[in-house]
FIKOL-947571 format. One line per field, with one value per residue (C-alpha): residue in three letters; x, y, z. Coordinates in nm, 4 decimals. Each point is the difference from the previous one (the first is absolute). Layout:
<recs>
code	[ALA  ...] $
px	[X  ...] $
py	[Y  ...] $
pz	[Z  ...] $
</recs>
This chain:
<recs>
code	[UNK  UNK  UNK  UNK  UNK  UNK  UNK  UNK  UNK  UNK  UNK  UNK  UNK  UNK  UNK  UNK  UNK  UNK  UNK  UNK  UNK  UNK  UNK  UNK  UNK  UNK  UNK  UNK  UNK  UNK  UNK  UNK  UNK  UNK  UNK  UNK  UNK  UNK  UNK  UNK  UNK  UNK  UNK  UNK  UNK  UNK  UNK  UNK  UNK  UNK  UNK  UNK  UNK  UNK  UNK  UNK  UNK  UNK  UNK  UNK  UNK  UNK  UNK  UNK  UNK  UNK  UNK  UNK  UNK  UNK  UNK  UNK  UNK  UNK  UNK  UNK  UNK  UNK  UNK  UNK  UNK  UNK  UNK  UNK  UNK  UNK  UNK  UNK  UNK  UNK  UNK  UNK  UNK  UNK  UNK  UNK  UNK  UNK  UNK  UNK  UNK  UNK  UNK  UNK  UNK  UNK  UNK  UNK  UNK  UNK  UNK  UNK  UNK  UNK  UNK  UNK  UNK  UNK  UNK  UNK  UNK  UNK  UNK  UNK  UNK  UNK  UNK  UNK  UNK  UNK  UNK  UNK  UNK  UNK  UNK  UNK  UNK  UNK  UNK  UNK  UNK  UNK  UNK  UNK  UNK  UNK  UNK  UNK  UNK  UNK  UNK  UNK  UNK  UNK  UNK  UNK  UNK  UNK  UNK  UNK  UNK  UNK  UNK  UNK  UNK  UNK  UNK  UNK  UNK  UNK  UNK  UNK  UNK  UNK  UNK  UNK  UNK  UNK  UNK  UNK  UNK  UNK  UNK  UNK  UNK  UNK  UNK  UNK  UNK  UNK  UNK  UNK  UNK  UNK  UNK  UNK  UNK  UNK  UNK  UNK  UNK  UNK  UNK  UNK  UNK  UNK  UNK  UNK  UNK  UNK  UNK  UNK  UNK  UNK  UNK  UNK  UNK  UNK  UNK  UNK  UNK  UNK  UNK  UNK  UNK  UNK  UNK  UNK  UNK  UNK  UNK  UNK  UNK  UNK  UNK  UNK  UNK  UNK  UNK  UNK  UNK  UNK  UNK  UNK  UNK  UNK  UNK  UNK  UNK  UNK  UNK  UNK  UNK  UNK  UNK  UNK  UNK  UNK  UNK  UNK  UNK  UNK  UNK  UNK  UNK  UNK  UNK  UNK  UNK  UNK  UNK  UNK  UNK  UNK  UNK  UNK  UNK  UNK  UNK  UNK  UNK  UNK  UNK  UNK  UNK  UNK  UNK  UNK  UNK  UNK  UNK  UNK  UNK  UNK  UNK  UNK  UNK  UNK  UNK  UNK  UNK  UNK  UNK  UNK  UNK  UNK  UNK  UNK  UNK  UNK  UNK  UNK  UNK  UNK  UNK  UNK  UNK  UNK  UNK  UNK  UNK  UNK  UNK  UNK  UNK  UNK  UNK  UNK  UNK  UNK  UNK  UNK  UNK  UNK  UNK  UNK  UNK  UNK  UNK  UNK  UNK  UNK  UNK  UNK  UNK  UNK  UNK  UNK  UNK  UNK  UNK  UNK  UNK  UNK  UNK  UNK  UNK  UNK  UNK  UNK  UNK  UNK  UNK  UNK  UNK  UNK  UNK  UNK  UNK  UNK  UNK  UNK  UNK  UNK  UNK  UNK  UNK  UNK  UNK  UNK  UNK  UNK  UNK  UNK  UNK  UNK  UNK  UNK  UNK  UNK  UNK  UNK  UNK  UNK  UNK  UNK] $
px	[8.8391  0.3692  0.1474  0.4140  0.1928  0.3111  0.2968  0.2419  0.2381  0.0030  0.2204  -0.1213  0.2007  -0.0107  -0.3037  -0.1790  0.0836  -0.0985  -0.3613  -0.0328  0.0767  -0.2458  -0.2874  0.0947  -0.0401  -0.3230  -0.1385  0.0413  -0.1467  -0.2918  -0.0612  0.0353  -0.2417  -0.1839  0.0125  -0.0488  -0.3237  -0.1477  0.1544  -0.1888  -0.3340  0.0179  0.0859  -0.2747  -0.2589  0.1072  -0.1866  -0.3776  -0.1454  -0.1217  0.3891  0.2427  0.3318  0.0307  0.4050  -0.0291  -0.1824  -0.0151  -0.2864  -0.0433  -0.3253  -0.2934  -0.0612  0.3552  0.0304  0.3191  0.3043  0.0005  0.2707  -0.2410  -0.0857  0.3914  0.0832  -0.2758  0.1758  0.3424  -0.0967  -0.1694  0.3279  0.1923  -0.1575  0.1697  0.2764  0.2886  0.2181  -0.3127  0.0580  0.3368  -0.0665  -0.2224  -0.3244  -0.0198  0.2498  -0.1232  -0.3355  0.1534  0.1729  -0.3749  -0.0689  0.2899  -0.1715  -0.3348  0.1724  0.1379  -0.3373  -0.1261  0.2022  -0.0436  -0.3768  0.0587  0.2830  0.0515  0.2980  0.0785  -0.1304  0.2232  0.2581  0.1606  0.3009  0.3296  0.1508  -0.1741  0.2345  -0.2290  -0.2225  -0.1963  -0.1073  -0.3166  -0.0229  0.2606  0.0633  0.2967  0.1489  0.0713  0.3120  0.2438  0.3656  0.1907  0.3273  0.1810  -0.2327  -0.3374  -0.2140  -0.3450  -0.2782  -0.1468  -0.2726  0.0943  0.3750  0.1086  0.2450  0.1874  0.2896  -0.0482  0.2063  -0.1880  0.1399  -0.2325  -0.2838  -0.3205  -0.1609  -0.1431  -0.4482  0.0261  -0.1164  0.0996  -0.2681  0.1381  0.3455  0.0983  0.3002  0.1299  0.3027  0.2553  0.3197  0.2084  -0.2666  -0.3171  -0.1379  -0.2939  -0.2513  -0.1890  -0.2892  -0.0631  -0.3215  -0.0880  -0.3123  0.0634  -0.1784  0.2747  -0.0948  -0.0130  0.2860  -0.0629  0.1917  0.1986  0.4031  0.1830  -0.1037  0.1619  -0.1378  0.1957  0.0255  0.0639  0.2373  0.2706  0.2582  0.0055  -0.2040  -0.1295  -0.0364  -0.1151  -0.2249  0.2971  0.2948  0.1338  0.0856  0.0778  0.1801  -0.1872  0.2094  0.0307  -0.0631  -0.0470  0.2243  0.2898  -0.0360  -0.1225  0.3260  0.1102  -0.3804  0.0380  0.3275  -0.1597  -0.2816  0.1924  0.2265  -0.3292  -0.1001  0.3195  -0.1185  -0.2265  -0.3406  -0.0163  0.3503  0.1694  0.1971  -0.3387  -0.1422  0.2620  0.0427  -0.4191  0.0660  0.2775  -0.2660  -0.2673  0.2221  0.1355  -0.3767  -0.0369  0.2835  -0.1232  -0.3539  0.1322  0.2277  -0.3063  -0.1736  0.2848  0.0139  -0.3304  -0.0311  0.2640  -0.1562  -0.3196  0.1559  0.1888  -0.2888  -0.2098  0.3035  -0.0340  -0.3623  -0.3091  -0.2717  0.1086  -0.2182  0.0966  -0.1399  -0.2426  0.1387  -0.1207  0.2589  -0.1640  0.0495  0.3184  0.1025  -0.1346  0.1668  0.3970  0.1259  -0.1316  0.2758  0.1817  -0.3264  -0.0370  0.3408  -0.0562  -0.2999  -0.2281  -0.2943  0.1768  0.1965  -0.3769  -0.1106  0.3110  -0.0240  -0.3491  0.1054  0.2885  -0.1964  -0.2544  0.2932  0.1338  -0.3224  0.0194  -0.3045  0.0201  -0.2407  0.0185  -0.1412  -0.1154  0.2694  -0.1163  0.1692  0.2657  0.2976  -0.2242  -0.1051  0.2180  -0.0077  -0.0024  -0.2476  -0.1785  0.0261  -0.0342  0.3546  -0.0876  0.1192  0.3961  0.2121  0.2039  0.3420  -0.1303  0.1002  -0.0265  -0.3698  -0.0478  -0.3012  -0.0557  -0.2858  0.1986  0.3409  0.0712  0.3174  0.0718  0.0596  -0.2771  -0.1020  0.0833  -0.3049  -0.2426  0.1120  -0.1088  -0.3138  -0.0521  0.0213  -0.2099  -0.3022  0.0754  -0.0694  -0.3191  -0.1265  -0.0084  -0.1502  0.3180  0.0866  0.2088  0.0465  0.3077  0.2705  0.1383  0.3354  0.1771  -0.1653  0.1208  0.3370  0.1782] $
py	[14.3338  -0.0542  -0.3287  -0.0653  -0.3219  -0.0107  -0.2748  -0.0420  -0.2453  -0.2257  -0.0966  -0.3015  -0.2160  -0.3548  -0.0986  0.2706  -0.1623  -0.3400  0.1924  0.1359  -0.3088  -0.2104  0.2569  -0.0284  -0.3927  -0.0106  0.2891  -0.1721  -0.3319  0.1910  0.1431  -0.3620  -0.1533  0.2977  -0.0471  -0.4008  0.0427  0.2590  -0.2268  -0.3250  0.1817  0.1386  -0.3831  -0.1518  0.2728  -0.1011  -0.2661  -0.1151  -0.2177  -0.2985  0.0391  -0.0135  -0.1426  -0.3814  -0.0163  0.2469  0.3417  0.2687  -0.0200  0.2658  0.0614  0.2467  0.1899  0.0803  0.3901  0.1371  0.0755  0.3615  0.2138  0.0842  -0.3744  -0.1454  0.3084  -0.1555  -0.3183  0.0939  0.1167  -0.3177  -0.2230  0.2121  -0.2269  -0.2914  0.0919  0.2399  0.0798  0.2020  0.2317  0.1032  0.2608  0.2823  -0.0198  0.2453  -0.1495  -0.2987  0.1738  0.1783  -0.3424  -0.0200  0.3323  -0.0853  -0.2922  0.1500  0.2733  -0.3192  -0.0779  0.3245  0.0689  -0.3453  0.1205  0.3594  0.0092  -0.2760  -0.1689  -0.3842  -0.2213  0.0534  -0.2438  -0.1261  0.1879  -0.1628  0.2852  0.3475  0.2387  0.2863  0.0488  0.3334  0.1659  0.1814  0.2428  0.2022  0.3582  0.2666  -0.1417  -0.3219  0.2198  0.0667  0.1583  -0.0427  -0.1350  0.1841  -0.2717  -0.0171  -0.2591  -0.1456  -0.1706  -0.2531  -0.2162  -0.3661  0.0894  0.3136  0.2333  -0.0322  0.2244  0.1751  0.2029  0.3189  0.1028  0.3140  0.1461  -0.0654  0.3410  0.2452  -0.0889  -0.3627  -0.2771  -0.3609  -0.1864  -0.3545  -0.1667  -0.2961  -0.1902  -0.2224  -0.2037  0.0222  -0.1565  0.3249  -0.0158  0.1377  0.2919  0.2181  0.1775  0.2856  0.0910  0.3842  0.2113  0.3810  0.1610  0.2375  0.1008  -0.0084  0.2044  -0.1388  0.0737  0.1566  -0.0179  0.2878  0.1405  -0.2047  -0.3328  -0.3345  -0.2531  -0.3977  -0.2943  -0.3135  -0.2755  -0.2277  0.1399  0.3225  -0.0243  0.3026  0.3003  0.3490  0.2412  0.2097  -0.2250  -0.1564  -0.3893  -0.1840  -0.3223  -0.3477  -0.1613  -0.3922  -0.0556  -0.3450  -0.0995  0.1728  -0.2211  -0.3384  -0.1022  -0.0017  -0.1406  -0.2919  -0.0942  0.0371  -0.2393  -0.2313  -0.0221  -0.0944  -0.2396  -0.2155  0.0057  -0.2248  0.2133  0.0816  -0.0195  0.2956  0.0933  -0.0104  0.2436  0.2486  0.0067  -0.0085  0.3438  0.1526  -0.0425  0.1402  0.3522  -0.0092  0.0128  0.2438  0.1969  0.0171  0.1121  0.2755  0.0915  0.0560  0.2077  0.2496  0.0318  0.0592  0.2609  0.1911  -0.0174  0.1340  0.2975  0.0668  -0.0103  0.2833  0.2142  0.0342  0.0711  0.0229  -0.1372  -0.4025  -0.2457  -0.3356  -0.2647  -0.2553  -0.2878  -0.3290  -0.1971  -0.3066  -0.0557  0.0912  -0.1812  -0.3568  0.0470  -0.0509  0.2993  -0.0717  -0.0286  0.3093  0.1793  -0.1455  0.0915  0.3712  0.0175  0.2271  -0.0328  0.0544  0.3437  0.1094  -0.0482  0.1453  0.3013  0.0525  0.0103  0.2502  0.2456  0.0077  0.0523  0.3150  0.1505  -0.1619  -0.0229  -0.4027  -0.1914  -0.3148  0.0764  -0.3206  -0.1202  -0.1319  0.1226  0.2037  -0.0677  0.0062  0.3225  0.3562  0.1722  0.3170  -0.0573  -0.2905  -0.2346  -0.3765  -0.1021  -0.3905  -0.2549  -0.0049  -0.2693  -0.0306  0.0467  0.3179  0.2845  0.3127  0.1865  0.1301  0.1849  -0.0031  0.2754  0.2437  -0.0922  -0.0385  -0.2280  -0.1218  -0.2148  -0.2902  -0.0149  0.3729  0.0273  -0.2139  0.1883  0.2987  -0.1486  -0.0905  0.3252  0.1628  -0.2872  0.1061  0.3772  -0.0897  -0.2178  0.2451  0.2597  0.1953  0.1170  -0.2991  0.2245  0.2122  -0.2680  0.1790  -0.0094  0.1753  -0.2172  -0.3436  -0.1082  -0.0545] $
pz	[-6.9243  -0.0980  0.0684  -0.0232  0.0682  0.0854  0.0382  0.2760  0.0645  0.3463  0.1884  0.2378  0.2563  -0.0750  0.2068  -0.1837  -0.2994  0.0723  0.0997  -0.3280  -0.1954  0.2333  -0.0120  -0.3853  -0.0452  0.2104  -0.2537  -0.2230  0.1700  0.0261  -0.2868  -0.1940  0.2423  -0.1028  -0.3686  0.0729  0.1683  -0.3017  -0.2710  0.1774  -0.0044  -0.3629  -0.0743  0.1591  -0.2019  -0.3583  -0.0805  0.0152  0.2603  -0.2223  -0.2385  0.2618  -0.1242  0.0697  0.1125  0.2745  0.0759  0.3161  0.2445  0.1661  0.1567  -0.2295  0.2970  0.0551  -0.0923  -0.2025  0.1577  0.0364  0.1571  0.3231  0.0627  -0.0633  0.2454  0.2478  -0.1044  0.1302  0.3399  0.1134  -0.1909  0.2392  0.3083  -0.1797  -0.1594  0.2043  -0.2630  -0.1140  0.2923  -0.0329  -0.3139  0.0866  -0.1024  -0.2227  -0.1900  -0.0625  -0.1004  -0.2608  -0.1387  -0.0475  -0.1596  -0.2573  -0.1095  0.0156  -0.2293  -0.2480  -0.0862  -0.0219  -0.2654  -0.1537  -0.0483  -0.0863  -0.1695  -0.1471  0.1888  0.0091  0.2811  0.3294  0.0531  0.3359  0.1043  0.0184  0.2244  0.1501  -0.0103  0.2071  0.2703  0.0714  0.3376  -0.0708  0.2964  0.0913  0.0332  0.0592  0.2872  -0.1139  -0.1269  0.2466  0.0860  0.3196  0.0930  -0.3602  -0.1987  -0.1723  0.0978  -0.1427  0.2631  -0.1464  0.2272  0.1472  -0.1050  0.1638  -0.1745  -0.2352  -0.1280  -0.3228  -0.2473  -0.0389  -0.3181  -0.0324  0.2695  0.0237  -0.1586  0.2220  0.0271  -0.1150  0.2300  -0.0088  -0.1112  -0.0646  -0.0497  -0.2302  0.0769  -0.2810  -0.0033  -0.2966  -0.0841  0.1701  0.2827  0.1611  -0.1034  0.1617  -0.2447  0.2183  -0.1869  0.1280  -0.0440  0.0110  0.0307  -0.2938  -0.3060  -0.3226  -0.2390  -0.3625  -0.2476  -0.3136  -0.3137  0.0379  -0.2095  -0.2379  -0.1180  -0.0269  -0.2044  0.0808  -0.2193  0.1502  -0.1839  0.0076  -0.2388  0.2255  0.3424  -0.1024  -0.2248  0.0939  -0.2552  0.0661  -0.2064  0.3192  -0.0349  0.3634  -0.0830  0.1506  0.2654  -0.0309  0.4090  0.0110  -0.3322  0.1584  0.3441  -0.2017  -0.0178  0.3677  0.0631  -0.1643  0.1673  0.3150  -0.1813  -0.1123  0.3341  0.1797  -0.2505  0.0678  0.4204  0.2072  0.0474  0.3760  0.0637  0.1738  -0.3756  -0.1774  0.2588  -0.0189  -0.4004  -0.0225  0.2491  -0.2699  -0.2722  0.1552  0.1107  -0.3436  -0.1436  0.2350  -0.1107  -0.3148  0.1228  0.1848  -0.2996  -0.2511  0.2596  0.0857  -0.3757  -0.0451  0.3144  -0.1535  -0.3759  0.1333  0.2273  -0.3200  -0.1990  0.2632  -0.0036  -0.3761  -0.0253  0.2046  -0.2095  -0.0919  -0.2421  -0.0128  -0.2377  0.1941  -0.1254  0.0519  0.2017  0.0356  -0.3670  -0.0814  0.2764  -0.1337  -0.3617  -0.1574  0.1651  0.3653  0.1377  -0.0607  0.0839  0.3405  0.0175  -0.0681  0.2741  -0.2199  0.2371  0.3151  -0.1758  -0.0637  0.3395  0.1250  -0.2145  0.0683  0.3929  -0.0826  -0.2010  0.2698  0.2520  -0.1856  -0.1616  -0.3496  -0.2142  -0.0821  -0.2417  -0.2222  -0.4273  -0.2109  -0.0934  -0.3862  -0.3166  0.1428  -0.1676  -0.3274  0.0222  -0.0922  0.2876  -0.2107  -0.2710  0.1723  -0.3236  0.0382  -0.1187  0.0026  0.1872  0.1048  0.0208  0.3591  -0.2049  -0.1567  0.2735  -0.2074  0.0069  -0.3909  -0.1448  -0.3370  -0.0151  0.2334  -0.0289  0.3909  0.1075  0.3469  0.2493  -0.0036  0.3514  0.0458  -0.2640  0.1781  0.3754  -0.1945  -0.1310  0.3782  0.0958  -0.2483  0.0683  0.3566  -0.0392  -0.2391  0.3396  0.2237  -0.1911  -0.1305  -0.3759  -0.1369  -0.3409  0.1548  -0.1225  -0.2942  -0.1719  0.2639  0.3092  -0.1377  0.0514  -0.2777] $
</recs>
């Protein structure tokens, strides 16, 4: 089974867009009622029945079952009777408002995720059920059918491939506009790709973005330093205006595109790193970093500005796009070890940027000499000869 999603840009009339944005705020309506009614009945199970607390405490009744995504579903369909701003979304969307926060704490107890919070703002909204002809052409234009709001233009920037079917779409609302997401599905087997032709072994860092086993070093571009400056103008602009006021909206607007700017920025880069990348070799190892630390530490900043993780995932989707071999190698000791004799060379300091041996004698770049360790702790995990790196492999 092969599953694609692809991203097209809308274009709705007005009323279509005052649709979206209502469907949007009673989303997320229900989805904080949602989280209200689970957070009340955790609340009123924490303590004892003889040591409640003596200022104030939850009573909820100890027959009362939890609030499970089936029962706040049955919920919802008999608040409908009552409330008719519940039955202007489709149904299904509101269910999966449900599903979303069913998936919160899901991965609160599995994963190890933080308690869902309320939602200031939903920015998407997901119909479930759909299929091929919710994707139409006529009149020179391209037009989506989406239930309760009829169609809507789209920009069809590339075809839907031949075999797919339609299987849900996700609209979500950014600072440029609405977007649809059309998640597609083929009943095909793919077959698995094996390590295959030359290697490429990557170091991640923040002096380069990158180094390649090969010698190549791709410079780190500063997406978010380079816009700061015009971002905190637009800050400080809306800092000087009342909150609300017709100003404050359309500066708060500015900000939010120019975040997005910057978003879309990193991503091109990173599309174009990765197809790079593929065209140079076809077996890949990447380091399997972990983000979540280096993220908390001095030098979080520039590495949330790099996007590490996302270039991974992206990577990972482009080698499987052309037929790449991609895996990630434990990432420990790298740039301490000489990629040709594989002696510990102690600890470096960041300032120190040239790789020397002292038992063999081998000079070179430091993160070419841990992407080159990579590689060679890639070949050894899936089952290839990592001895073949002599004298003449290594770049010098």
């Amino acid at each position: 089974m092969l599953n694609l999603t692809y991203e097209y840009k809308l274009i709705p009339t007005e009323a279509q867009r005052e649709t979206f944005d209502q469907w949007l705020t009673i989303c997320r309506q229900v989805y904080n009622f949602a989280l209200r009614e689970r957070k009340d009945w955790v609340n009123s199970r924490k303590c004892d029945v003889n040591s409640c607390s003596i200022k104030q405490e939850y009573i909820i009744p100890a027959d009362t079952p939890r609030p499970t995504f089936a029962r706040q579903c049955k919920s919802l369909a008999k608040a409908k009777k009552f409330i008719p701003e519940l039955k202007l979304p489709h149904t299904h969307v509101l269910q999966q408002a449900l599903r979303q926060l069913e998936a919160a704490f899901v991965a609160m107890w599995e994963r190890g995720h933080g308690f869902p919070r309320f939602k200031k703002r939903m920015r998407s909204f997901v119909f479930p059920q759909l299929n091929r002809e919710s994707v139409k052409r006529f009149d020179g234009a391209n037009w989506v059918n989406l239930p309760k709001i009829g169609l809507v233009k789209v920009h069809l920037s590339r075809p839907i491939p031949d075999g797919f079917e339609v299987k849900q779409i996700r609209v979500v609302k950014r600072a440029s506009g609405y977007y649809a997401m059309l998640s597609l599905q083929c009943d095909i087997e793919v077959p698995q790709i094996l390590p295959s032709g030359h290697g490429l072994g990557i170091d991640l860092g923040l002096t380069h973005f990158l180094a390649t086993s090969d010698g190549e070093l791709i410079d780190r571009p500063r997406f978010f330093v380079d816009g700061q400056r015009q971002l905190k103008s637009l800050q400080r602009q809306r800092s000087r205006k009342k909150k609300g006021s017709r100003k404050f909206r359309q500066l708060h607007h500015q900000i939010a595109k120019h975040h997005e700017y910057i978003s879309n920025s990193r991503k091109d880069f990173h599309f174009k790193t990765a197809h790079h990348l593929c065209a140079r070799g076809q077996t890949l190892f990447a380091e399997d970093l972990n983000l979540k630390a280096m993220s908390a530490g001095m030098l979080s900043k520039p590495t949330l500005d790099a996007g590490f993780g996302q270039f991974l995932n992206i990577l990972g989707h482009v080698c499987f796009k052309r037929g790449a071999y991609f895996a990630k190698v434990d990432p420990n000791g790298t740039s301490q070890t000489c990629p040709r004799c594989q002696t510990h060379t102690g600890k470096k300091e960041l300032g120190e940027r040239l790789h020397q041996c002292a038992e063999c004698g081998y000079e070179t770049n430091r993160d070419v000499a841990a992407a080159q360790v990579v590689l060679q702790r890639g070949y050894t995990a899936v089952g290839h000869i990592a001895g073949n790196f002599g004298e003449g492999k290594l770049h010098e």
